[in-house]
N, C-alpha and C positions, 0 to 999 in steps of 0.2 A: 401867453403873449397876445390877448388879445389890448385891441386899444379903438376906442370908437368911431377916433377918425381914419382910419385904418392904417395901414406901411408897407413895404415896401419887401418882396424875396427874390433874392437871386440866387440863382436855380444851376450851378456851377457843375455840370457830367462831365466824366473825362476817364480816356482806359489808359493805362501806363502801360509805356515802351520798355520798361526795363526795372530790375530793383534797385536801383539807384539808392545807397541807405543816406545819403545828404536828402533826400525829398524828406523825409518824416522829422530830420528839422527844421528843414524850413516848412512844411505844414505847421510844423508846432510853434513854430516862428510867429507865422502869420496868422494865427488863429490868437495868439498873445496880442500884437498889434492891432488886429481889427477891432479887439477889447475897448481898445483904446482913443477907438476912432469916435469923434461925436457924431451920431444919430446911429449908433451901433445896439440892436436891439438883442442880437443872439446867433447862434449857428448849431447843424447838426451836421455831421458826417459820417459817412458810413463807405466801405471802399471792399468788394468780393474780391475771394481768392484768383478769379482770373482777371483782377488791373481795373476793373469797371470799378468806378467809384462818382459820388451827389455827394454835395455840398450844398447847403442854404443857407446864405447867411439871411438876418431880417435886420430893415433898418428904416428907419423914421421915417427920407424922406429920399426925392433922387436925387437930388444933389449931394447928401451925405454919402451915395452910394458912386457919385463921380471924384469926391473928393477921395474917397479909399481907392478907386479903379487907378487915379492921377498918386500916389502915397511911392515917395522914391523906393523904400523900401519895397511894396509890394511888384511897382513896375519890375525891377531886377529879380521877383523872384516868378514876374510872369513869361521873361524872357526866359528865366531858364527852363522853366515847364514847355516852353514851344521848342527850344534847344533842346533839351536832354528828357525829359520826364513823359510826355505824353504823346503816344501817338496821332489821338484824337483828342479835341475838347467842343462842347458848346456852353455857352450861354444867356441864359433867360432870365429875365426883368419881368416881373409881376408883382400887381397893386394886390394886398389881401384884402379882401373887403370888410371880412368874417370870418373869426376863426372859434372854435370849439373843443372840446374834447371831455376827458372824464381820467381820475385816478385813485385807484386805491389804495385808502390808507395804510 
């Protein structure tokens, strides 16, 4: 994913309050829809046994990144995550400037 004028990751941390099994579809929900969203470049997630879980998604540009924050959909599944799903969250906004890596075949 790189791109030369670079874009955009948000940096989504967050530990669950509980094993709520509606969270894993709505993750898989919103991981569909953010596909969807214009200037939507990718996401990784990874979430440990004890609740702590990252999210990144990457995206074009910050507006396209206001446009999903404002997404009716996603709003009511942000509300429920402060309601029911997570104890804790933050999130972080960063430009990638450069990105790299290496895989094999």
């Amino acid at each position: 994913m790189s791109d030369p004028d670079g874009y955009y990751a948000v940096i989504f941390t967050s530990q669950r309050a509980n094993a709520d099994p509606s969270y894993e579809e709505m993750a898989v929900r919103m991981a569909e829809l953010a596909r969807t969203q214009p200037g939507f470049l990718g996401m990784q997630s990874a979430r440990g046994p004890d609740g702590a879980g990252i999210t990144v998604s990457y995206w074009k540009t910050e507006a396209a990144i206001g446009a999903w924050k404002e997404n009716a959909e996603h709003l009511l599944a942000q509300e429920r995550g402060r309601k029911d799903w997570y104890s804790s969250y933050e999130v972080r906004i960063a430009r990638v400037e450069r990105a790299y890596g290496m895989r094999q075949p």
